[in-house]
Phi, psi and omega in degrees: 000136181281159199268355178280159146319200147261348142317275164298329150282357173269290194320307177308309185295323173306336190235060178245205185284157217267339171281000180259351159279339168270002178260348210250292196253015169065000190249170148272186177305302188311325158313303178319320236229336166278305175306357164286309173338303184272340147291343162275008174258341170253043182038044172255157198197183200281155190249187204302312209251316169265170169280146176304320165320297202308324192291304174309300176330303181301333214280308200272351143303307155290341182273359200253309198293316196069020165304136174291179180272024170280283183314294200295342150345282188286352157325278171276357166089013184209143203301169189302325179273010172276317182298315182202092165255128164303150194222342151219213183298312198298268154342303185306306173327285206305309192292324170280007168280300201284282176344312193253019175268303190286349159291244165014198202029313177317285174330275185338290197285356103015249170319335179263346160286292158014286187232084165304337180296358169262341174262008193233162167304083216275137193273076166234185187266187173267352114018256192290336176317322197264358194266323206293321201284302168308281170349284199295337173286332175317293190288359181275277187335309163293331164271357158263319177288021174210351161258127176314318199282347179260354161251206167271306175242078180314290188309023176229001192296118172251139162277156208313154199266147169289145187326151171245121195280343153303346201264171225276136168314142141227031182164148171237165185274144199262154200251111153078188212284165175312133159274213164298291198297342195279294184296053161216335161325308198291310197308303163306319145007267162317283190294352162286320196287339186255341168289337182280324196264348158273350181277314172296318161308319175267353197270313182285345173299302168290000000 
């Protein structure tokens, strides 16, 4: 984490060596200094709490590192909602779609330290390729519930409660092509789970 601001690591890298701004933000300064140009030639301008520099900076720091926003947060010294704030429903979804892509990702390289046969070419058919992955997550599960050396706390372990069969079906896996109506089904879905998750997004804001 820099020990600067994010304001003042942007001051700095602009006036360092002309190559640690094309290693940090992949531009030179002058490249820097047009895309500032041109977004203020298409009214884009600082918003209440950053500067424009700073904003174009975060942009171009997330796209070469590819750091989640947490980390480019502590980068820059600002909160997660200052880096990506959502302005609707729409918006509220996606950034939290991405969040938990990078959790599933997490997982994933889990498992694939775990079972090297997911990074390596398995001499199967595509058949058993597709059965291998559910499985080694079967047997990863069983083995953090049930070897002492994989959990944290045995003595706090309980098992898992069985499913509750009341609760509402919200889908089966599909057999053949997508109709309308199942896509216009999906569609309403969808937009109820991002009105909920942008109404909870704003409840905490106030």
């Amino acid at each position: 984490m820099s020990i600067l601001t994010g304001s003042g690591w942007v001051a700095k890298l602009l006036n360092s060596h002309p190559e640690r701004i094309r290693t940090e933000l992949a531009v030179h300064k002058h490249v820097f200094n047009i895309l500032l140009w041109e977004l203020q030639q298409h009214g884009i301008g600082p918003s209440k709490h950053i500067m424009l520099k700073e904003q174009l900076a975060i942009f171009l720091y997330t796209s070469v590192t590819g750091l989640s926003i947490r980390h480019v947060g502590e980068h820059f010294q600002r909160s997660n909602g200052m880096i990506s704030k959502p302005v609707n429903a729409e918006e509220c979804y996606n950034l939290h779609h991405a969040q938990l892509g990078n959790v599933i990702e997490q997982i994933i390289g889990v498992i694939k330290r775990r079972f090297r046969i997911l990074i390596m070419p398995p001499e199967y058919g595509m058949d058993v390729q597709a059965r291998i992955p559910p499985a080694l997550c079967c047997i990863h599960n069983i083995i953090r519930m049930y070897d002492p050396l994989e959990l944290d706390d045995i003595e706090g372990f309980i098992s898992p409660p069985p499913p509750d069969e009341s609760e509402e079906v919200i889908g089966v896996i599909a057999n053949g092509i997508t109709t309308t109506a199942e896509r216009l089904w999906m569609l309403e879905r969808w937009g109820a789970i991002a009105q909920n998750i942008w109404n909870s997004y704003i409840a905490k804001r106030v």
